[in-house]
Structures are given as C-alpha cells and as structure tokens.
DSSP file (Angstrom, degrees, kcal/mol; ACC not computed):
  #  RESIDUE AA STRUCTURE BP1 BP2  ACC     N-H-->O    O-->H-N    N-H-->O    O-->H-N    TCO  KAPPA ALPHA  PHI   PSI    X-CA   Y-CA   Z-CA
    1    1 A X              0   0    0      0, 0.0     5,-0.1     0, 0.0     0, 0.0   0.000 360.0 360.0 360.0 130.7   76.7  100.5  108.6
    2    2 A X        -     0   0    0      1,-0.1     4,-0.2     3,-0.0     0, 0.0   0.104 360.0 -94.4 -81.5-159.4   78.9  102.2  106.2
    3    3 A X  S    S+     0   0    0      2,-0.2    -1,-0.1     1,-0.1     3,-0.1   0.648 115.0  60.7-112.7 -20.4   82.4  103.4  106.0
    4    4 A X  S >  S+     0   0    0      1,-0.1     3,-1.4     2,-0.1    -1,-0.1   0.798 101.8  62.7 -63.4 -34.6   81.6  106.9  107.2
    5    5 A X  T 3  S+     0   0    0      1,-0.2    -2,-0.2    19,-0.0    -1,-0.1   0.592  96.8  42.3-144.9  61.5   80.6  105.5  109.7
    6    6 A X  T 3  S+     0   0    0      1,-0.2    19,-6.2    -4,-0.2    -1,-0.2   0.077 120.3  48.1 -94.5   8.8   83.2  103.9  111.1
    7    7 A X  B <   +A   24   0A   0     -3,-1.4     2,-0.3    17,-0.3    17,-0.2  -0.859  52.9 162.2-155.3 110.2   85.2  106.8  110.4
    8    8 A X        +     0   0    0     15,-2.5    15,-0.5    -2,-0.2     2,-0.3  -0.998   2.1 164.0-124.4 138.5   85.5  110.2  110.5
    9    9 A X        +     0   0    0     -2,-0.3     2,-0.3    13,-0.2    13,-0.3  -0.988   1.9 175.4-144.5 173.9   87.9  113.3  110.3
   10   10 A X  E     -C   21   0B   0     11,-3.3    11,-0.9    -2,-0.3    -2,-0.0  -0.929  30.3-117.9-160.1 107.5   87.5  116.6  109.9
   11   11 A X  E     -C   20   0B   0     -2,-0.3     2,-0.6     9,-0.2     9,-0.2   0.041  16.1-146.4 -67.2 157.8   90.4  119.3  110.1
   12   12 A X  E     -C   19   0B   0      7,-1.9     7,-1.0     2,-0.0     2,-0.7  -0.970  32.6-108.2-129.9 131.3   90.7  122.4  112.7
   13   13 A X        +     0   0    0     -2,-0.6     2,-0.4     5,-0.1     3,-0.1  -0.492  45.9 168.2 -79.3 133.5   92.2  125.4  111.4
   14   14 A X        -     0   0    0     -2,-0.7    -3,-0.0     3,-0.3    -1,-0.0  -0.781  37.3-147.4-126.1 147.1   95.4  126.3  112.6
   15   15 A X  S    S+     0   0    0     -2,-0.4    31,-0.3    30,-0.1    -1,-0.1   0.830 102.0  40.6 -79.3 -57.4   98.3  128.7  111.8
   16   16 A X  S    S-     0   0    0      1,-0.2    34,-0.6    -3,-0.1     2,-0.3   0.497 122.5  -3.7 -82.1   3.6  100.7  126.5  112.8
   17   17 A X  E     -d   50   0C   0     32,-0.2     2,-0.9     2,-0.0    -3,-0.3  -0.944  60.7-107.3-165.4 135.4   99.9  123.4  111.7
   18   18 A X  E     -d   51   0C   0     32,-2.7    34,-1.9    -2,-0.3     2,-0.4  -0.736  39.6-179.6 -97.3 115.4   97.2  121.0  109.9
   19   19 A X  E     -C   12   0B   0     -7,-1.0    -7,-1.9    -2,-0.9     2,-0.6  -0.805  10.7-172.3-111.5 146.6   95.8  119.2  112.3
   20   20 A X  E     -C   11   0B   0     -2,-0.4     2,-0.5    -9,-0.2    34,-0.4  -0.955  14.9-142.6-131.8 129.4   93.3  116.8  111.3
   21   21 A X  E     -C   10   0B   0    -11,-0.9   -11,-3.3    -2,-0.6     2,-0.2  -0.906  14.0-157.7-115.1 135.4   91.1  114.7  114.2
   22   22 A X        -     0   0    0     32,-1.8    35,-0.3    -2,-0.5     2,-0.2  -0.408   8.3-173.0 -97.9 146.5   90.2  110.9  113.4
   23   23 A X        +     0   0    0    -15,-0.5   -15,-2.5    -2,-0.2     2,-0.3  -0.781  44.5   0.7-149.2 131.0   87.4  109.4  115.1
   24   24 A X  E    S-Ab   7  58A   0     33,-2.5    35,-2.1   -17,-0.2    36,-1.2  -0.906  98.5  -1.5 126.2-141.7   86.6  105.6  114.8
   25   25 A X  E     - b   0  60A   0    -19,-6.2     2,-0.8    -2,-0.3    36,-0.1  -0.932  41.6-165.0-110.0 107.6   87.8  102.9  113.4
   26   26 A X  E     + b   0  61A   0     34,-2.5    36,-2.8    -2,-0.4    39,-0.2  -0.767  41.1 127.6-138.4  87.6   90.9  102.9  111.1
   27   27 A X  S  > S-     0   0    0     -2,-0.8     4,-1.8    34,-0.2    -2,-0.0  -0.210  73.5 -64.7-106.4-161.1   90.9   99.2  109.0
   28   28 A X  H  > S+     0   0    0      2,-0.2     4,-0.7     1,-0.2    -2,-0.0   0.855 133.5  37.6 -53.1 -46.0   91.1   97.5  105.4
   29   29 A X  H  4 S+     0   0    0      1,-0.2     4,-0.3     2,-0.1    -1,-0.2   0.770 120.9  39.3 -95.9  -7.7   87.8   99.1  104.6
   30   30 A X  H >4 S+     0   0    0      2,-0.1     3,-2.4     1,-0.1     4,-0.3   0.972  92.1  87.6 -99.8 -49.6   87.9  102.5  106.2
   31   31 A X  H 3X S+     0   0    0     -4,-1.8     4,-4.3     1,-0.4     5,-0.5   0.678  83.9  60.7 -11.2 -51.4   91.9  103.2  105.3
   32   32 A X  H 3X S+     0   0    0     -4,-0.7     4,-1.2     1,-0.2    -1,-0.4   0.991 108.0  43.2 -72.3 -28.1   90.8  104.8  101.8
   33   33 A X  H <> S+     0   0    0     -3,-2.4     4,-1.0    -4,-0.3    -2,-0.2   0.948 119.2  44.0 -63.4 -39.8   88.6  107.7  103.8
   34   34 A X  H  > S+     0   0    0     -4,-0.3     4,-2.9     2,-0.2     5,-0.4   0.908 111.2  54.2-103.3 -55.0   91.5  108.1  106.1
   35   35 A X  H  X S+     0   0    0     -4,-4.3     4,-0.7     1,-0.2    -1,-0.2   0.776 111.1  49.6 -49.5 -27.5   94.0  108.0  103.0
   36   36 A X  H  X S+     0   0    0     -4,-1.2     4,-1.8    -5,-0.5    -1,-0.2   0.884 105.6  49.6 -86.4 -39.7   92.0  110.8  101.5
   37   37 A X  H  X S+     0   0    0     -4,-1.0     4,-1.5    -3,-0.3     5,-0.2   0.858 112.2  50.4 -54.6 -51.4   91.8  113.1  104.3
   38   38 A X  H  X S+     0   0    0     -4,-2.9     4,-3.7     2,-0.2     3,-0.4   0.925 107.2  59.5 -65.5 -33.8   95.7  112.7  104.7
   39   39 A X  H  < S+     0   0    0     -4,-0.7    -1,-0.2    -5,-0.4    -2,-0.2   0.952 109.0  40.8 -42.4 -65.9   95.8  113.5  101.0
   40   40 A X  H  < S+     0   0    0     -4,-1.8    -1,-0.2     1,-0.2    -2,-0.2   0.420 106.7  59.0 -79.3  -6.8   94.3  116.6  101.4
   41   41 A X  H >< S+     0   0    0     -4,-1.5     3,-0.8    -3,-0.4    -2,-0.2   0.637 101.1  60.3 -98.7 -19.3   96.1  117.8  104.5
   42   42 A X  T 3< S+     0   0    0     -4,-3.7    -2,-0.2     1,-0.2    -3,-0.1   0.673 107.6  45.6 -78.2  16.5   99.5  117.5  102.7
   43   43 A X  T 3  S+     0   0    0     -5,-0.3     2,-0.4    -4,-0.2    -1,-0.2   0.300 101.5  90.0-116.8   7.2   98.4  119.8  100.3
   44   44 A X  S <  S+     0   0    0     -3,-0.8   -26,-0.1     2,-0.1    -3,-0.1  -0.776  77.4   1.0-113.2 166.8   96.9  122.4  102.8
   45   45 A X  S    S-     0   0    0     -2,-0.4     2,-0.3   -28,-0.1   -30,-0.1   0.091 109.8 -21.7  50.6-160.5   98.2  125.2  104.4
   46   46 A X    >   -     0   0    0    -31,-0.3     3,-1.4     1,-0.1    -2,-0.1  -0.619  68.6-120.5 -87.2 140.8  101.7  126.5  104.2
   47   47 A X  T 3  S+     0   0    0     -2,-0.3    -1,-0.1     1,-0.2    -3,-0.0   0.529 105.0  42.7 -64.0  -3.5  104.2  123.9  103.0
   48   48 A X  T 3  S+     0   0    0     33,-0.1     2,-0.4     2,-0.1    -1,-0.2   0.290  83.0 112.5-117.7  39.6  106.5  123.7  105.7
   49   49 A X  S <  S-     0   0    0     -3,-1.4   -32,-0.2     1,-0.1   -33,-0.1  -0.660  79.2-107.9-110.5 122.1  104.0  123.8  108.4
   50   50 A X  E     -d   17   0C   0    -34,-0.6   -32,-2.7    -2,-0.4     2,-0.7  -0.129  24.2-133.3 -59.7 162.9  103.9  120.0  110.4
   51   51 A X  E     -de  18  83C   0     31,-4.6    33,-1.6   -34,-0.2   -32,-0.2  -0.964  25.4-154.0-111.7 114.5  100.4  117.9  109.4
   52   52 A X  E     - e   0  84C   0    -34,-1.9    33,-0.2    -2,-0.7   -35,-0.0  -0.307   3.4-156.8 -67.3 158.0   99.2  116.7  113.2
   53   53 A X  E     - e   0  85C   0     31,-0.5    33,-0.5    -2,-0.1     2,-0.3  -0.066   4.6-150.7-159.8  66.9   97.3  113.7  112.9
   54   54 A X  E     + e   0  86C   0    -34,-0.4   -32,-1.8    31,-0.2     3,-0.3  -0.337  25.0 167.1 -41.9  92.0   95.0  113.3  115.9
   55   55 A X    >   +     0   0    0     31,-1.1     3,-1.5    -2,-0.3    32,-0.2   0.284  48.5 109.0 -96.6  -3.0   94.5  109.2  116.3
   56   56 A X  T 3  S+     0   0    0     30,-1.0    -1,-0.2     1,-0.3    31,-0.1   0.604  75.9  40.2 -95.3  25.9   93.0  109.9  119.9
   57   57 A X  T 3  S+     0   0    0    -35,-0.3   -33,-2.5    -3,-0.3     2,-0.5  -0.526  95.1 115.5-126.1  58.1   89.7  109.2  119.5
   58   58 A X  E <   +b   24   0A   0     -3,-1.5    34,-0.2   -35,-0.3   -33,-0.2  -0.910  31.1 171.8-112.7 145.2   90.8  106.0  117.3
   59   59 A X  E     +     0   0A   0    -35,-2.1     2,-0.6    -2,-0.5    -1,-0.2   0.557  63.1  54.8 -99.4 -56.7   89.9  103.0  118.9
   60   60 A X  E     +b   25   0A   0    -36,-1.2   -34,-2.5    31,-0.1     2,-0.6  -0.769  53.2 167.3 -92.4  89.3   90.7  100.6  115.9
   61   61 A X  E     +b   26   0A   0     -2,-0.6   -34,-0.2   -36,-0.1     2,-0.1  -0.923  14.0 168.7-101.9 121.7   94.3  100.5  114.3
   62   62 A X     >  -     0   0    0    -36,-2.8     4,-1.3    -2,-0.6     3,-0.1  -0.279  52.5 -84.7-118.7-176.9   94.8   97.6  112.1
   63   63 A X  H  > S+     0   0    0      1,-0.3     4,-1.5     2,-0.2     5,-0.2   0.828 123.9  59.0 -89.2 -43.5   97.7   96.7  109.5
   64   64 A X  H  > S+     0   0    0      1,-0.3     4,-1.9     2,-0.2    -1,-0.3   0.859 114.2  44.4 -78.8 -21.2   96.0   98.8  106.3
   65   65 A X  H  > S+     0   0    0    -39,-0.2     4,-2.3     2,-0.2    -1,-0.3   0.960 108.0  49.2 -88.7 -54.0   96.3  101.8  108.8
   66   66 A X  H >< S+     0   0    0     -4,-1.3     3,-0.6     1,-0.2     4,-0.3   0.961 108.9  56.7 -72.5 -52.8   99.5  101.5  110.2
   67   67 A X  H >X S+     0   0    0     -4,-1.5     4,-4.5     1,-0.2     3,-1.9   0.739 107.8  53.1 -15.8 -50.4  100.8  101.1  106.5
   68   68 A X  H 3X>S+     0   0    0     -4,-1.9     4,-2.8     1,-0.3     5,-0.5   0.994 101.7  50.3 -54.8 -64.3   99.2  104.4  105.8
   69   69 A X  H <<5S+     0   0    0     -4,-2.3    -1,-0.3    -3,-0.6    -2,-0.2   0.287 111.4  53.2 -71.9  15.3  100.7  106.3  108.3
   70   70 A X  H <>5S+     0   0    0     -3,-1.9     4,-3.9    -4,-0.3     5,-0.2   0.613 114.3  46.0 -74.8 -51.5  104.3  104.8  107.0
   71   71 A X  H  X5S+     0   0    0     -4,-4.5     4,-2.0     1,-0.2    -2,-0.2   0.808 114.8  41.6 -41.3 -37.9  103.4  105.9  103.7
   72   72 A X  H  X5S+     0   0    0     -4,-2.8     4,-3.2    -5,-0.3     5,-0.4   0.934 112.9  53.8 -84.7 -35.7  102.2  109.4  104.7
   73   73 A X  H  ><S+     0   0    0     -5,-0.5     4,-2.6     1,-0.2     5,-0.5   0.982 111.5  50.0 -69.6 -67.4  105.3  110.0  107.2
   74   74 A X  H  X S+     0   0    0     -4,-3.9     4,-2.5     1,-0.2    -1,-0.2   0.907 114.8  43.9 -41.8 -39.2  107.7  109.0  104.0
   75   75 A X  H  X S+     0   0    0     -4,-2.0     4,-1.2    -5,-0.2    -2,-0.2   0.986 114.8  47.8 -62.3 -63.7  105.8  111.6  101.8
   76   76 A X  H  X>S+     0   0    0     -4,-3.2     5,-1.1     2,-0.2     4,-0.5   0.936 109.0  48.3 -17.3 -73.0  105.8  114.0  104.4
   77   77 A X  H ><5S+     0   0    0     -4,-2.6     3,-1.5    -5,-0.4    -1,-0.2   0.959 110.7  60.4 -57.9 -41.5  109.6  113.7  105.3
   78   78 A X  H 3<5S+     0   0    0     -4,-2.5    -1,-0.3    -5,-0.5    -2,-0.2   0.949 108.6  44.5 -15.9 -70.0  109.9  114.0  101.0
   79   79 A X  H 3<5S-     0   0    0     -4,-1.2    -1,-0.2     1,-0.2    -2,-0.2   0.120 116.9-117.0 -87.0  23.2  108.3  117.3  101.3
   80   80 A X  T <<5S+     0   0    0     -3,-1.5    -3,-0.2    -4,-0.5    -1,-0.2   0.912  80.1 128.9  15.7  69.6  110.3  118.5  104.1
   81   81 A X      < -     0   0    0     -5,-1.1     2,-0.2    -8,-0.2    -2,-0.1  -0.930  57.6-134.1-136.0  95.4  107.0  118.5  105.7
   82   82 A X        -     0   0    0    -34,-0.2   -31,-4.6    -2,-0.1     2,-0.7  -0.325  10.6-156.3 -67.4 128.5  106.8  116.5  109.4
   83   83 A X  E     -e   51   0C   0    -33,-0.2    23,-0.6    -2,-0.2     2,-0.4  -0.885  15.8-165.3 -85.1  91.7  103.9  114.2  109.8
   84   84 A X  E     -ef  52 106C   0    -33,-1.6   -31,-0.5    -2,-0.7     2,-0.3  -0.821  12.6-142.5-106.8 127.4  103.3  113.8  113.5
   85   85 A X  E     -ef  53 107C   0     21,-2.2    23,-4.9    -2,-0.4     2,-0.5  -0.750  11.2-156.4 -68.2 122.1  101.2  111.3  115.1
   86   86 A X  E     +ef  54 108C   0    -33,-0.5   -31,-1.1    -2,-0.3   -30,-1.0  -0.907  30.2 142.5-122.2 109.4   99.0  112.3  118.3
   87   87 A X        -     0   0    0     21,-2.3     3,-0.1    -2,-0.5   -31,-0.1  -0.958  35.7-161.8-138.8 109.8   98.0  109.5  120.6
   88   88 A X        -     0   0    0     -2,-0.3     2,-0.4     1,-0.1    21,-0.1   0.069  66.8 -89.9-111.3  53.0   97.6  109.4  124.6
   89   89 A X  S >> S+     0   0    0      1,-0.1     4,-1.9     2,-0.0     3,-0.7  -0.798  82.8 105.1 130.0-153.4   97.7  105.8  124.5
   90   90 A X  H 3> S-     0   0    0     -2,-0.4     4,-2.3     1,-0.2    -1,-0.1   0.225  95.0 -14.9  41.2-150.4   95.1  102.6  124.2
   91   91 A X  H 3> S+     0   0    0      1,-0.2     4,-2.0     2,-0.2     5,-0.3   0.651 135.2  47.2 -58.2 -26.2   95.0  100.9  120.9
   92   92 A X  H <> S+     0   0    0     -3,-0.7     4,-2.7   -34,-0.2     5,-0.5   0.986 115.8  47.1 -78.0 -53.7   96.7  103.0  118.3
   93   93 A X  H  X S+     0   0    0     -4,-1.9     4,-2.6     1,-0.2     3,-0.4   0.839 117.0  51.5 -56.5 -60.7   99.8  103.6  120.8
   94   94 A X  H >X S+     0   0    0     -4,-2.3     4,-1.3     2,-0.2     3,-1.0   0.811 107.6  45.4  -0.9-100.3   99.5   99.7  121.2
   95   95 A X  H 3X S+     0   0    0     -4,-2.0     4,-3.0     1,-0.3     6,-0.4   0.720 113.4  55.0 -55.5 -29.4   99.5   98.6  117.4
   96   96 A X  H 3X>S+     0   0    0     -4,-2.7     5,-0.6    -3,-0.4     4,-0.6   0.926 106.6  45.5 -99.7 -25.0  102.4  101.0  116.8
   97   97 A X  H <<5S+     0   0    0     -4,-2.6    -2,-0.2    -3,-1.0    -1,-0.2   0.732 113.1  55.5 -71.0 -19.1  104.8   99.7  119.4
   98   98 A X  H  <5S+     0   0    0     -4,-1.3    -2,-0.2    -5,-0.3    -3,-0.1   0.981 105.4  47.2 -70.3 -56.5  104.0   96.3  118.3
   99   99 A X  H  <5S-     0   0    0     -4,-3.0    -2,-0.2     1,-0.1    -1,-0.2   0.608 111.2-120.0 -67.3  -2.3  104.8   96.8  115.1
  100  100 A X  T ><5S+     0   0    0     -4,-0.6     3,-1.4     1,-0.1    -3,-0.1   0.550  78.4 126.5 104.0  -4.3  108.4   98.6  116.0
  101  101 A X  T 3>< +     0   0    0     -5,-0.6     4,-3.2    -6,-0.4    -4,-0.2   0.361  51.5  78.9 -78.8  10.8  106.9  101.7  114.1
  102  102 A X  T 34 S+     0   0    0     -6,-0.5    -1,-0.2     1,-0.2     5,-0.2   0.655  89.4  54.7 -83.6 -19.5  107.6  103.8  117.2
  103  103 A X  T <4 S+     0   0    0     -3,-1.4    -1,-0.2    -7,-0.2    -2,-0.2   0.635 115.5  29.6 -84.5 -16.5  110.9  103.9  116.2
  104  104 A X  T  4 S+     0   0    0     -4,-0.0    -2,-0.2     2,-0.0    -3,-0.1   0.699 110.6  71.4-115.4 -29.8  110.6  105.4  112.6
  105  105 A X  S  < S-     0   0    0     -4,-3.2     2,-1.0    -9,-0.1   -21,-0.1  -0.330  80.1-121.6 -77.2 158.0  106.8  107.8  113.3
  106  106 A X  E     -f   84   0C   0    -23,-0.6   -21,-2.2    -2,-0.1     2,-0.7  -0.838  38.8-174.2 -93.7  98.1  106.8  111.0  115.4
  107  107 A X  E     +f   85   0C   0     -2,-1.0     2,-0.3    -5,-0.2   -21,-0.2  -0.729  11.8 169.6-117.6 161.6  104.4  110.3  117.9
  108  108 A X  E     -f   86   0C   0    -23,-4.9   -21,-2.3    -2,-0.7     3,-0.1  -0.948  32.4-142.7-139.2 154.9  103.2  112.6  120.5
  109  109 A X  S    S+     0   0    0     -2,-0.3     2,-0.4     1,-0.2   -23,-0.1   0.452  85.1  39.1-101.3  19.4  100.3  112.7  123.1
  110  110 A X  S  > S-     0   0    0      1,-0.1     4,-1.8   -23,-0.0     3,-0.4  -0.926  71.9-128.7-168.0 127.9   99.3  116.5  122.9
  111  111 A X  H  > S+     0   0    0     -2,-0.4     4,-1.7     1,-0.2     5,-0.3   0.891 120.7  49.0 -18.0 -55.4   98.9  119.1  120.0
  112  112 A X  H  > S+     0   0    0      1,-0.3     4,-1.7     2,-0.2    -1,-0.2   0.953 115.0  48.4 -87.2 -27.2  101.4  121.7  122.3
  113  113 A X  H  > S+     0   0    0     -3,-0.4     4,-1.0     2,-0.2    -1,-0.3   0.966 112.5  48.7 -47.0 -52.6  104.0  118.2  122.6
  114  114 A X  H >< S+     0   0    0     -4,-1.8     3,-0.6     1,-0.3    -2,-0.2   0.899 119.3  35.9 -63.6 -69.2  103.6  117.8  118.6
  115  115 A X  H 3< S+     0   0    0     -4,-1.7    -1,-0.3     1,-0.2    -2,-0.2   0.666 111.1  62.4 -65.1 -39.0  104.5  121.8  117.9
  116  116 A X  H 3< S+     0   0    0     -4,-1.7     2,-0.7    -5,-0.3    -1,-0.2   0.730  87.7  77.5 -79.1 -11.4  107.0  121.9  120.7
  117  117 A X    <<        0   0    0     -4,-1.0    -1,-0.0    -3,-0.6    -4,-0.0  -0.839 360.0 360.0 -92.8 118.1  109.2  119.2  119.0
  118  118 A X              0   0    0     -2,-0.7    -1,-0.2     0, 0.0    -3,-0.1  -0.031 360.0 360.0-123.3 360.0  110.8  121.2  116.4
C-alpha cells in the first residue's frame, strides 16, 4: 500500500475560503503529502481569505501531523491568513486535546462554524 493511499486531499472551490478535505491517515510517512497540499493552499486564492482544513474524514492523527498543523497555523497567522482546523470529533479532536494544542489551533466542527468565526 502506498502513501496515496493512506492519504488523500483534494481542495473544493470556494469564494470564501480554501478549504481542503483530508481523508485517511495522517502519520510520519503520509505528513509530506499532507505538508504539500497545505503548501499549496497557502498560496491559493485571495490572500486574506481563511485556509479550512477539513480533518473529518481523518481517522489517524499522530505526532508528525499535529506538528504540521502547528507549523502551518504559525505560517498562516505570519501571513495574516487564519488556518482553521475542521473536526466533529473522534481521533483528530482526541490527539489535539491531548496534546494541549486546543488551546493555540482554531478548531471548528463545520465549514459555516469555521467562516462564522471572524
């Protein structure tokens, strides 16, 4: 099995946002696909437009993942650009209240939550 596919995302076009939906598994070895995608949604669309980052078909969040999504939220907040996390729960919501990261990421369980937080 590869590392596509244990992983996928794939962006939905938006006005108001770049939202990008994750599907899978989000470890050590999948993190650079995930890393690349995020790559490419802070550089799309209009720059002060939030980047959504649909985790809720994520099963798997592991340490190389939550790191990313520190990384990407600091880059983001640079570019006075919000990185919002979107989660209704299970393992990612898990992994990021263990690690305390609920306190520094924007997370939300719904696209119209994400956008309403201004």
């Amino acid at each position: 099995m590869s590392t596509s596919d244990l992983l996928t995302a794939e962006f939905a076009d938006r006005d108001d946002a770049v939202l990008l939906h994750v599907r899978g598994e989000i470890d050590m070895g999948t993190a650079p696909v995930l890393r690349d995608h995020l790559e490419a949604a802070v550089t799309r669309g209009a720059g002060d437009t939030p980047v959504l980052l649909d985790l809720t078909r994520v099963g798997f969040l592991a340490s190389a993942g939550l790191a990313l999504l520190v990384e990407y939220h600091t880059r983001c907040r640079d570019a006075a650009r919000p990185l919002r996390i979107l989660t209704d729960g299970g393992a990612v919501l898990r992994a990021i209240q263990v690690s305390s990261l609920d306190n520094v990421l924007e997370v939300h369980g719904s696209v119209e939550d994400a956008l309403a937080d201004k």
